[in-house]
N, C-alpha and C positions, 0 to 999 in steps of 0.2 A: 528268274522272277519275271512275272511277265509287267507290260507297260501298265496295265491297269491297277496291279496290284503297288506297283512305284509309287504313283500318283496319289493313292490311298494313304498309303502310309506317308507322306511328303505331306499330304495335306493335313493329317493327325497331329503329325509332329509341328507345322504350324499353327495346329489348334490349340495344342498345350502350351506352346512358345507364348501364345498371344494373351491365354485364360492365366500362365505364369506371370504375365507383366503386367495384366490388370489387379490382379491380387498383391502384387507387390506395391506398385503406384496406392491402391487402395488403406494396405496395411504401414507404410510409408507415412500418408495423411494423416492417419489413426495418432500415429505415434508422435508429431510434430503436434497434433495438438492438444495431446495429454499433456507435453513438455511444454506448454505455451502456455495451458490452461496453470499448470504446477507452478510456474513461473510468476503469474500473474498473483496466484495467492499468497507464494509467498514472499511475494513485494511488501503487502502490509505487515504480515508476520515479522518477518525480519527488521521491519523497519521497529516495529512497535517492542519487539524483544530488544532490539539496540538500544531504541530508548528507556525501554524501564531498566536496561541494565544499565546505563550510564547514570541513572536516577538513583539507581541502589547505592553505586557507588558514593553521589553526590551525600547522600541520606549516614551514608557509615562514615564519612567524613567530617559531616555537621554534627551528630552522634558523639562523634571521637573530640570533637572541637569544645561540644554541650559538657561532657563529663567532667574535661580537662580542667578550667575553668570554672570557679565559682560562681554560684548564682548571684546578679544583679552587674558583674563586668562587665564592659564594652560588649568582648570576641563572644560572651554566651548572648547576651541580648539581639545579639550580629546573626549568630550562630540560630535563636530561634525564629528569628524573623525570616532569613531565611529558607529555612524549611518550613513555615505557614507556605512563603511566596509559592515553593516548590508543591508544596499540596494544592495551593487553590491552583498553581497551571494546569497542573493533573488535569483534575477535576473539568476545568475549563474545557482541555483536549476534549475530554471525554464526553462532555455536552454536546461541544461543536462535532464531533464526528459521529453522534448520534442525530443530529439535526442531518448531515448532509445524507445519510444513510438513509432518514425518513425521509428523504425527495427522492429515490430514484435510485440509488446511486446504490451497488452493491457491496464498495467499501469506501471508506477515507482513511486518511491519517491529517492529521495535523501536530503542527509544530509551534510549540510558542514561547519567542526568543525572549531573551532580556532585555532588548531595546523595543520591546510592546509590538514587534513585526510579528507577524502570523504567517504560516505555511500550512497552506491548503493542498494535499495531493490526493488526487479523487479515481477513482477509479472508472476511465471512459478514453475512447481514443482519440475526442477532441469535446472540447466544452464550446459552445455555442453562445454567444454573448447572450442570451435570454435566460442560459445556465449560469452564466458564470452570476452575471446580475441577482438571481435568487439566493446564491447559495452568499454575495455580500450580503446583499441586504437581510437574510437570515440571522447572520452573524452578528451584522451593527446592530440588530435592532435584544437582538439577546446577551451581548456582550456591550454595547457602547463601543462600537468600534470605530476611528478615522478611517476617512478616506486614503487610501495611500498604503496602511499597514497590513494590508491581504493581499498575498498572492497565491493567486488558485492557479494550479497546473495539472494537465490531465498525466497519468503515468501510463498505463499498458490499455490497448484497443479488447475490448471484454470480446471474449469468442462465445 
């Protein structure tokens, strides 16, 4: 084989070596952030199926509580009040993270405890006090809410 013919082929083959590892490097990226992007959604998802499953649970146990018990006892009167509580929090959630949704924001979840604490999880890779400030004062001013009982936390950097 002669010299020129060496070189040709030498050079080919680190043509292919080079066009193999940018298509790799390329198809690599691709797939990191599918799996980032997948990740990201179902953050909310999961979150919000936890919660309506521990809801159900809570709901067939006040249910089971409602039956047992006669109407106008302590444990039924106990028992329906709080499944109103557990409806209007719903509900509440459900307000609040349509509200944070119509600013911007491509999801939330919120949480809201029994000590009248709120959990705010928004989806952005950082909240910007000009953000966080709208998305309070949205809240107090639709809910009656203190100072002190929101916290807004961002969860995953949106791709």
């Amino acid at each position: 084989m002669s010299n020129t013919k060496k070189i040709a082929l030498m050079s080919t083959l680190v043509l292919l070596l080079a066009v193999t590892a940018i298509c790799n490097f390329v198809l690599a990226g691709t797939q990191t952030q599918d799996v980032n992007a997948d990740v990201e959604a179902n953050y909310f998802t999961t979150y919000r199926a936890d919660r309506n499953s521990t809801r159900s649970e809570e709901f067939v146990q006040l249910d089971s509580v409602i039956s047992a018990y006669e109407e106008g006892t302590e444990e039924h009167k106990a028992a329906l009040e709080r499944k109103q509580e557990l409806v209007e929090m719903m509900e509440d959630e459900l307000v609040m993270e349509s509200i944070i949704k119509s600013m911007g924001f491509s999801d939330a979840a919120v949480a809201i405890g029994d000590s009248d604490n709120i959990n705010v999880f928004v989806n952005s890779s950082e909240l910007t006090d000009e953000m966080v400030t709208k998305i309070f004062y949205a809240l107090e001013v639709e809910h009656q809410i203190r100072d002190g009982n929101i916290i807004i936390m961002p969860v995953y950097a949106e791709s």
